[in-house]
Steps between C-alpha positions, in 0.01 A plus 500: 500500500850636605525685795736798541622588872468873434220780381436488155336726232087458402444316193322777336861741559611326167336426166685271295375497133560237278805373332541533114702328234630716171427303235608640164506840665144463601414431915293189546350399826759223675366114453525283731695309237690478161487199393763582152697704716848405453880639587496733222252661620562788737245670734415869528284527768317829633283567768346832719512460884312786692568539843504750832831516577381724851264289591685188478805681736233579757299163526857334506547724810835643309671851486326698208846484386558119465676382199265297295567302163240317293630240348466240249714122560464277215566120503505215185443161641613348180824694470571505899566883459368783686589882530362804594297666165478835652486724801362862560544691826133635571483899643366573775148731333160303566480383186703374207526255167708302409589379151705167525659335195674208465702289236622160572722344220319148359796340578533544855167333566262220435200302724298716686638838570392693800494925548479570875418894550608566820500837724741467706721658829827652290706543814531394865339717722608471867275745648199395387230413720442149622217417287623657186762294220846585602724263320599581105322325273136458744239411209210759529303405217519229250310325256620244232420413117607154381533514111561057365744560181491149394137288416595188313822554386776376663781698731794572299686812356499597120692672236472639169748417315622442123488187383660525139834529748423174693469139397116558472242491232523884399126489434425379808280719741629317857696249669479322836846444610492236793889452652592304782281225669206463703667633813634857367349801544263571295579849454839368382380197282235668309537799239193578243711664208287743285628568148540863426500504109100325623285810508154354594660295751670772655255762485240208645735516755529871562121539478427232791359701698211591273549261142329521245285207333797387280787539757252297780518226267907541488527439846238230569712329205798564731404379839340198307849440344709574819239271711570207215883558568481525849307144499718347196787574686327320842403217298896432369628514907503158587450575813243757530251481728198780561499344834864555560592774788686720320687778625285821450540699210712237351472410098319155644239691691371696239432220234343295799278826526427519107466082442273536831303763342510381117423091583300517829486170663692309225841337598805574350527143377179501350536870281847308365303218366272733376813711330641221366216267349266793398712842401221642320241468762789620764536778322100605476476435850756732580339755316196424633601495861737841450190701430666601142252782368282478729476874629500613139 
């Protein structure tokens, strides 16, 4: 338990409801988790926090006139981004609501993103009282949501795209494009291209969140498929290792996390002999072991 070296608030001075997701237009109580989220997918987020903005001042042992903001600080781990979602100066009555809304563009996150609520000191105050928060920016209150944006599917960005103007099938729903070797970025090296002329696959894709039966199947097909690339791809590197300490983040680090997690326990020699002397049974146990259809 952090401790604070000044006065702060009761617990009960602030009632923090719940965050929601729009989904379709329609709120939906936050998961802990979407596991077909992807970076097309943007988040509108709501959520109600009641408080006693009086009350709070006086247990702080601050003026009735301090400046107070509640806050909310947001932070992707997969994306390495963070910013402030929104901030609202609170009066100074004994009680007040506060609507908070968010939206956070798919692209600027990824991993497990964070939403820190925070009431906090919005300017120095030099003649406060020893005991009381004096410096800009003393937390008050805070409590913290983590939301995980990615399940089984790997970390990398995506875009919808046409493929009847590229070198691809133009039937084609996706593409995994790998680039660069096992020690680039994988943010950099990977790119799941979604085919825009596709309708099912993009509207699977749209409709993550909450799919329906058909468009679950569309995306267990695709994290099967991008998990086979991912481990195709490991299996042609010589020199691939899951063993091998590579950098975080890096293209080798995530197929060492999806061969780990696909052929658990099996060497990398022994899943080539497999590839090569049996392709038909490498191929069933790949869609065994990638759960294809399973949550259907």
């Amino acid at each position: 338990m952090r401790v604070f070296p000044y006065l702060l608030p009761s617990e009960d001075c602030v009632d923090g409801q719940s965050w929601t997701m729009l989904v379709e237009s329609e709120p939906i109580d936050l998961p802990t988790a979407l596991v077909d989220w992807d970076y097309h997918f943007d988040l509108k987020l709501r959520r109600t926090v009641e408080l006693q903005p009086a009350r709070i001042r006086r247990e702080s042992g601050l003026p009735a006139d301090a400046p107070l903001d509640l806050a909310v600080v947001w932070n992707a781990s997969g994306s390495n981004l963070s910013g402030t979602g929104t901030r609202h100066k609170l009066g100074s009555g004994e009680s007040e609501a506060c609507d908070l809304q968010l939206e956070l563009a798919g692209a600027d996150l990824g991993g497990v993103l964070t939403l820190t609520t925070t009431i906090v000191l919005a300017s120095r105050l030099d003649d406060s009282p020893p005991a009381a928060p004096r410096r800009a920016g003393s937390v008050l209150w805070m409590d913290e949501v983590a939301l995980r944006l990615q399940g089984d599917s790997a970390q990398f960005p995506m875009a919808v795209i046409d493929f009847g103007h590229t070198n691809l099938p133009p039937d084609a729903g996706w593409h995994l494009q790998i680039t660069g070797g096992l020690e680039s970025a994988a943010m950099g090296a990977l790119l799941l291209l979604i085919n825009e002329s596709h309708e099912a696959v993009v509207g699977s894709f749209e409709s993550a969140a909450r799919p329906k039966p058909a468009q679950r199947a569309i995306l267990s097909a695709v994290r099967a498929d991008v998990a086979r690339t991912l481990i195709e791809y490991s299996l042609e590197c010589e020199d691939f290792e899951v063993a091998a300490d590579y950098p975080e983040g890096s293209l080798g680090s995530a197929c060492s996390d999806v061969f780990e997690k696909v052929f658990d326990g099996r060497s990398v020699a022994d899943v080539r002999l497999l590839r090569e002397h049996s392709p038909g049974l490498f191929s069933s146990e790949l869609q065994a072991r990638t759960s294809l259809f399973r949550e259907i």
